[in-house]
N, C-alpha and C positions, 0 to 999 in steps of 0.2 A: 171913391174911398182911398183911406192914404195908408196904403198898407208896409210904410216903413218901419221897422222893429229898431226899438230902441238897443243900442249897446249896449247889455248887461256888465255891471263892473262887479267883481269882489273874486274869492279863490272858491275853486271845486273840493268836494266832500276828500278827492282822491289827494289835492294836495293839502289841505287841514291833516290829516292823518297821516300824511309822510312828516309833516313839521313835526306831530306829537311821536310819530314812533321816532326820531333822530335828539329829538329833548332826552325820550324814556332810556334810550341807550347811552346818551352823554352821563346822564346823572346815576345809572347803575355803575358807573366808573367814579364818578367824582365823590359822593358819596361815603364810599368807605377810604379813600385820600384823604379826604375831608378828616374823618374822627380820626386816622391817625396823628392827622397834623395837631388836630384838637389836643390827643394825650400827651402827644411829645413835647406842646407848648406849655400844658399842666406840671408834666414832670419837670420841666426847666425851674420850677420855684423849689424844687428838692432841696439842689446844693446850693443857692440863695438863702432857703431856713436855715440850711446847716452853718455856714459862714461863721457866725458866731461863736458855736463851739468847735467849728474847726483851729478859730485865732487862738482860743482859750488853750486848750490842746497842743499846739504848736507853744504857748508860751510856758505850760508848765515844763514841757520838755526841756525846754531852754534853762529853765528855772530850777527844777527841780527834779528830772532823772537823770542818771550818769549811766543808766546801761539800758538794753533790750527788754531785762526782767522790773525794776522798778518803774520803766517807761508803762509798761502794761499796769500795774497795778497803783501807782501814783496817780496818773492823768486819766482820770475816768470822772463821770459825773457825778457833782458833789465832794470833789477832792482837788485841793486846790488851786482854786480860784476858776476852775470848771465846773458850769454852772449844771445843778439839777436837770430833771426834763422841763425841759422849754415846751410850752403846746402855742402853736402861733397856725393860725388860719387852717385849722385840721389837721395840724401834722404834729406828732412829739417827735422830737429831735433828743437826742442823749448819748452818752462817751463810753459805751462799755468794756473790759477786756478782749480783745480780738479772740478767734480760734490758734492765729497762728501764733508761736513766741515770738515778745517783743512789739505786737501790734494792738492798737487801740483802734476799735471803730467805732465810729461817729455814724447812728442811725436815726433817719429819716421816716418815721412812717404813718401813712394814711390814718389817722384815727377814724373818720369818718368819712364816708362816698365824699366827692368832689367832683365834676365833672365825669370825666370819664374813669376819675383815677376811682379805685374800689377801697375800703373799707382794709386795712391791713398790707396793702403796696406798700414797699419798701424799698429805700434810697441807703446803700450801704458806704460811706469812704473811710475805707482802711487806711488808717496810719500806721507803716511801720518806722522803726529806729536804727538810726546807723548811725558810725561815727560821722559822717558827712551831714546829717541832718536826717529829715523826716520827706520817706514819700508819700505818696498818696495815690489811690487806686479804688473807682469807684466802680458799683454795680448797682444793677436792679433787679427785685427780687414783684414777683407778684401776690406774694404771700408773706405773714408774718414771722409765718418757719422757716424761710429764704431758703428753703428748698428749691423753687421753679425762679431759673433764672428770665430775664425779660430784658435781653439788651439791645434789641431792636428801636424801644423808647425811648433807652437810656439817654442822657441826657452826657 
């Protein structure tokens, strides 16, 4: 009789389960890396929407305010040649009086879910007025009440 045992080829039960428990720990890490990078790449098309009324903004200034207080109430949307709310791919964008004097902000926000982004996210850039020109200063807000700031995604 020919009692030589063939060489069994493939992996043991003990290394299958070391592969999937070193998978299950890589991907509890990458995971939530992952959907951040996902929001922060969402929020990137904010100040892209806004562009537009940003330029408009920047030109009625030039155009047509001489100080801090007609810069706020001039260059808003619908006043001119700054355009109405714009809605482009879920977001409306519009030029309203800032809180502070002197400032216009140019808001950004979620009208509807988008990815990760929620329903009411908000991209805020403040324009203020000086004799030197116009700065600009942006936030993220996670709410439509821009109460809860979110600058971690900020773009």
């Amino acid at each position: 009789m020919n009692n030589k045992r063939k060489n069994q080829k493939g992996f043991t039960l003990i290394e299958l389960m070391i592969v999937v428990a070193i998978i299950g720990i890589l991907s509890a890490f990458a995971v939530p890396a992952y959907q951040d990078y996902t929001k922060k790449a969402t929020l990137s098309e904010f100040p892209k929407a806004a562009a537009a009324v940003k330029m408009a903004v920047e030109l009625c200034a030039h155009e047509n305010a001489s100080d801090a207080a007609s810069f706020k109430t001039s260059c808003i949307s619908d006043n001119n040649g700054v355009p109405d709310v714009l809605t482009l791919n879920k977001m409306e964008i519009k030029a309203i009086g800032g809180s502070a004097s002197g400032a216009v902000d140019v808001r950004v926000k979620a009208s509807a879910a988008k990815g990760p982004i929620k329903t009411g996210e908000t991209y805020v850039m403040t324009a203020t007025y000086a004799a030197e020109g116009i700065t600009w200063e942006a936030k993220c807000y996670s709410d439509a009440g821009l109460t809860t700031a979110q600058d971690t995604y900020c773009p």
